[in-house]
C-alpha positions in Angstrom: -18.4 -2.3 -15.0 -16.9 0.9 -13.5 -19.0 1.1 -10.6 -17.7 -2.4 -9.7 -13.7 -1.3 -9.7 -12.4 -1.1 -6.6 -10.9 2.5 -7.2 -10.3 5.2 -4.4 -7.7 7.6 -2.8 -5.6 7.8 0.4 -7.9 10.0 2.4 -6.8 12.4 5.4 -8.6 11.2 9.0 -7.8 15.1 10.4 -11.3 15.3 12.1 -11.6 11.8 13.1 -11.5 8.6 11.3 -15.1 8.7 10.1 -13.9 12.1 8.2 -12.0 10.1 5.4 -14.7 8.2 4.2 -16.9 11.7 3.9 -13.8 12.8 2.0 -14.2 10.0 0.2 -17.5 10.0 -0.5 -17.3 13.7 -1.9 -14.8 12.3 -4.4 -17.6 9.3 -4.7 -14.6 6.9 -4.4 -15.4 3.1 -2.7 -12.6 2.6 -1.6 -9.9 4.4 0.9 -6.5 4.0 2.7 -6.3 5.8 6.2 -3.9 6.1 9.0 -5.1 5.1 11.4 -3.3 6.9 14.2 -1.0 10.1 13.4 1.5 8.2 10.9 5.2 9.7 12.5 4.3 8.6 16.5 5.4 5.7 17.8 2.2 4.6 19.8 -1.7 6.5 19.9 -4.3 5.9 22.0 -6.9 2.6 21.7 -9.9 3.4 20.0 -12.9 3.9 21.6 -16.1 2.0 20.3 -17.6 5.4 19.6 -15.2 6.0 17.3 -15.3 2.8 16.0 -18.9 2.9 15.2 -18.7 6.3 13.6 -16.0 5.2 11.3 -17.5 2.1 10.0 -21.3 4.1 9.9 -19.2 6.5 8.1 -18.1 4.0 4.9 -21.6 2.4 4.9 -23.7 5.7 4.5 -20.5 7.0 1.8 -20.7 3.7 -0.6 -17.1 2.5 0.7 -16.7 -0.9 -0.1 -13.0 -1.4 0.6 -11.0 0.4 3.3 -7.9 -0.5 4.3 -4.8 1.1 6.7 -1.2 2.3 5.4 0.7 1.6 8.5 2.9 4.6 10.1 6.8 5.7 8.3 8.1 5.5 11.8 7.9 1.0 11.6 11.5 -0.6 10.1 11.0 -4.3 10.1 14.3 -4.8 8.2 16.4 -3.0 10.9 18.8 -5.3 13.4 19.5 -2.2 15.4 17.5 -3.8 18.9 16.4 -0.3 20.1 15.1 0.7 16.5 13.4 -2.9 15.9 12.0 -2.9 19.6 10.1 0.6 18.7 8.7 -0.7 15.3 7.4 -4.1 16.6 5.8 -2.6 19.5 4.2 -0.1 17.0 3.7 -2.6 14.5 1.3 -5.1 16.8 -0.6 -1.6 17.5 -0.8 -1.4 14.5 -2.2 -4.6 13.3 -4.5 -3.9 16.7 -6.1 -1.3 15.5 -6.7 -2.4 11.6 -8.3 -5.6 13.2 -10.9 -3.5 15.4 -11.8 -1.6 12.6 -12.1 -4.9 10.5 -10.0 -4.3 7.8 -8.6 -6.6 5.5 -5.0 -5.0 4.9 -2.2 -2.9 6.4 0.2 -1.9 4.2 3.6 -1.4 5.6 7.3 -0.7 4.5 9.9 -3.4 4.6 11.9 -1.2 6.3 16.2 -0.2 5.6 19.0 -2.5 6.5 20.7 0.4 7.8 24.1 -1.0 6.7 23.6 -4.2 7.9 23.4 -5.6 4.1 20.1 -6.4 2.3 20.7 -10.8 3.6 20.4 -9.2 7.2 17.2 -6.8 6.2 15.8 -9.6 4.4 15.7 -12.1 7.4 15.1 -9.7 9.8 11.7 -8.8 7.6 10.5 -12.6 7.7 11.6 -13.3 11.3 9.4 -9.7 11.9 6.6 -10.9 10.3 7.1 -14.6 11.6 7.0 -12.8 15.1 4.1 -10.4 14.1 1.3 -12.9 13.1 1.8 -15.8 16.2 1.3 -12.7 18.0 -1.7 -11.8 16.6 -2.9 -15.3 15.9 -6.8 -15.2 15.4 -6.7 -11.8 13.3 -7.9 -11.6 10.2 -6.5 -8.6 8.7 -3.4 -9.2 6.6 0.3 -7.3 6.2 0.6 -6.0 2.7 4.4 -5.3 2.1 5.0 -2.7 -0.3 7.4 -2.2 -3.1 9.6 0.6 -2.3 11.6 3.1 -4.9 15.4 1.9 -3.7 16.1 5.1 -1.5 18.9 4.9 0.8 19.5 1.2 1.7 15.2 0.2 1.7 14.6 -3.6 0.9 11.8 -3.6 -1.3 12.9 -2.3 -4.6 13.4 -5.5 -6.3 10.6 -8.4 -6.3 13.4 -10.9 -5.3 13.3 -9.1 -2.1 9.9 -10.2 -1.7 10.0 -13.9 -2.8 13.1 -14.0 -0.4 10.9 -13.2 2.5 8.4 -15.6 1.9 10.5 -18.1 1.0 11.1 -17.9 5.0 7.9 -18.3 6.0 5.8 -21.4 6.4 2.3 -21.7 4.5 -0.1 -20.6 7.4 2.3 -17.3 8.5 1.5 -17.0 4.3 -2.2 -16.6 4.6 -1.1 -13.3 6.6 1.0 -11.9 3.9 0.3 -10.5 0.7 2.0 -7.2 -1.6 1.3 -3.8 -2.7 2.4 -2.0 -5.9 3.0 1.4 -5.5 4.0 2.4 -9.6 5.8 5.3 -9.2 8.1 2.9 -6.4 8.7 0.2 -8.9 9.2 2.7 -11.8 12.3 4.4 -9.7 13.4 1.4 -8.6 14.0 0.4 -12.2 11.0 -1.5 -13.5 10.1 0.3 -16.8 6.6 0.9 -17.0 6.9 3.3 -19.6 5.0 0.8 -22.3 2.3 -1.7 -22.3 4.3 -4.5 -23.2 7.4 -3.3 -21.2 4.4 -3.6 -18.1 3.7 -7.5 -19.4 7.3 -8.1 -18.6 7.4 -6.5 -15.2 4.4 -8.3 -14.4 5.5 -11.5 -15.6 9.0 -10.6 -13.5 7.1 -10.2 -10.7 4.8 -13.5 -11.5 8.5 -15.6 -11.6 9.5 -13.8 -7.9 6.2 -13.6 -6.1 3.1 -14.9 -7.4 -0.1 -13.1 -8.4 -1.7 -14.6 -6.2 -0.1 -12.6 -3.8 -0.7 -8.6 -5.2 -3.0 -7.6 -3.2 -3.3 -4.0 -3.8 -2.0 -1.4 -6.0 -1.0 2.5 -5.2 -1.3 4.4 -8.7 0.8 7.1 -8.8 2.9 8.9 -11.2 6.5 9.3 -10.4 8.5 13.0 -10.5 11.6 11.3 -11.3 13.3 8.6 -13.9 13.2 5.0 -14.0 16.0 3.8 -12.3 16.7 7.1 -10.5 15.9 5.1 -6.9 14.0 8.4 -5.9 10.8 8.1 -4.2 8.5 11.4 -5.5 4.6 10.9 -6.9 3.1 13.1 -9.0 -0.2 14.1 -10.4 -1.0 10.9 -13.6 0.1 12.7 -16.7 2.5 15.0 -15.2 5.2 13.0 -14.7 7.5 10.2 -16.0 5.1 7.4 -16.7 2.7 8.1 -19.1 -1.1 7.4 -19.4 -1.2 4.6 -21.9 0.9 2.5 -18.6 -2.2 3.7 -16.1 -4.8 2.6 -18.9 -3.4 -0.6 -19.5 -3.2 -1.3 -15.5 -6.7 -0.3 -15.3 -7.9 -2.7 -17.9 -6.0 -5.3 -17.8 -8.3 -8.2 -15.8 -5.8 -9.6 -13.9 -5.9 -6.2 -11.5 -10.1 -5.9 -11.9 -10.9 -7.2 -8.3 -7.6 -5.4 -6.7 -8.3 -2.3 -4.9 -5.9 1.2 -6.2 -5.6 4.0 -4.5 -4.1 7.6 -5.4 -1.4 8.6 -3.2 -1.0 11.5 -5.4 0.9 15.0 -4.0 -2.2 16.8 -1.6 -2.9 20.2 -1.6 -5.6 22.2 0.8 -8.7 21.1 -0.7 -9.4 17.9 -2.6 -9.5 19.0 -6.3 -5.8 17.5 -6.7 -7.4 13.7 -5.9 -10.6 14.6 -7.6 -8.7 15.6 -10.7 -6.4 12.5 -10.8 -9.9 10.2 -10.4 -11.6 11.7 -13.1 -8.4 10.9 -15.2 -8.6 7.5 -13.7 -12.4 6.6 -14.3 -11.7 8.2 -18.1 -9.0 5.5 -18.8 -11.4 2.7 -17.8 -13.5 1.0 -20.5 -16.8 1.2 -20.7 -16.9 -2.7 -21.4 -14.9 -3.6 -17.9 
């Protein structure tokens, strides 16, 4: 049924962490994504069990059932530049730090850019990252949710090979750590047409041969400004850009993606009538039968 989708938006924490689930609750989404510390520092302060509490009072009294954490743009796992991968690592453990206090299940993070090193060299830097990442944080439950990126620059990420690459590195309990993210509008400008239903059965089943499922963990639906294959990363609005609805209907009904959480990442303006928009568009593409 619809109330039962896992279907929500990534919700601003200006006012506090407990503040995106009240914005979330006035879109009456059950799910969010938050930063969970200012998304382009380096390092924030720990949270304080006040805070804490409030934020996970704040998704109980607002109907969230899933919240999870994007983690900051400042993090490049794929880098071999020491002072660069230093930074990120430090920020990345923070990271995972704070997602575990909070009890979430996911943080979402982006593989990261070579830099010029070559995509081999990004590639194993990733999985010795994330090899690194999880012995340190042995004992945590929340997992690292890599996410498919839109090509820009020299990003590892735009093609699922990437991916099954990576965890072809790591050993089956650094797996139970790991799973991926979808972002459509990514995948779409990296040169996955989505542009058709059955043109989406062949991406998915590309991305079944590479990955696994079993390993999509969560979805970011957003429209993409820009071409297939242009390698640009810019969302839009659903409907207004290069997509098409019938691709977000079939995403949205298809059962494979029924118990995986999706978000809006959609372009923000002042107040929240941009996300409220895009999720009424979203609940009006899901069938009454699901």
């Amino acid at each position: 049924m619809l109330d039962q989708r896992l279907i929500g938006a990534h919700c601003s924490v200006a006012g506090g962490l407990h503040t995106a689930a009240e914005r979330a609750g006035a879109l009456k989404c059950n799910t969010i994504q938050i930063f969970t510390k200012n998304n382009n520092q380096w390092e924030s302060p720990p949270l304080l069990q006040p805070e804490i509490s409030r934020f996970q009072s704040a998704c109980e009294e607002n109907g969230i059932k899933m919240a999870f954490a994007h983690a900051g743009y400042l993090i490049n796992l794929a880098t071999t530049e020491e002072a660069m991968h230093s930074c990120s690592m430090l920020s990345m453990r923070q990271e995972l730090e704070r997602a575990e206090t909070l009890e979430l299940p996911y943080l979402v993070v982006h593989p990261g850019s070579h830099k010029g090193a070559g995509e081999l060299a990004g590639i194993l830097q990733v999985a010795a990252s994330l090899m690194r990442l999880i012995e340190e944080t042995e004992g945590f439950r929340v997992k690292i949710l890599l996410e498919t990126t839109a090509g820009q620059g020299r990003s590892i990420g735009y093609r699922f090979e990437h991916f099954g690459e990576i965890m072809e590195r790591l050993s089956k309990s650094h797996l139970k750590r790991i799973g991926i993210c979808i972002d459509t509008a990514h995948i779409f400008a990296a040169g996955y047409n989505l542009s058709t239903p059955p043109e989406c059965e062949k991406v998915m089943r590309e991305f079944e041969k590479a990955v696994g499922m079993e390993y999509l963990m969560a979805l970011h639906i957003n429209d993409s400004a820009r071409e297939c294959g242009s390698r640009v990363d810019r969302h839009e609005h659903l409907g207004k850009g290069k997509i098409g609805l019938a691709t977000f209907k079939w995403l949205l009904n298809d059962e494979r993606f029924i118990n995986i959480p999706m978000v809006i990442e959609t372009p923000k303006g002042t107040t929240l009538e941009g996300d409220r928009r895009n999720l009424k568009l979203i609940r009006s593409l899901i069938c009454p039968t699901m």
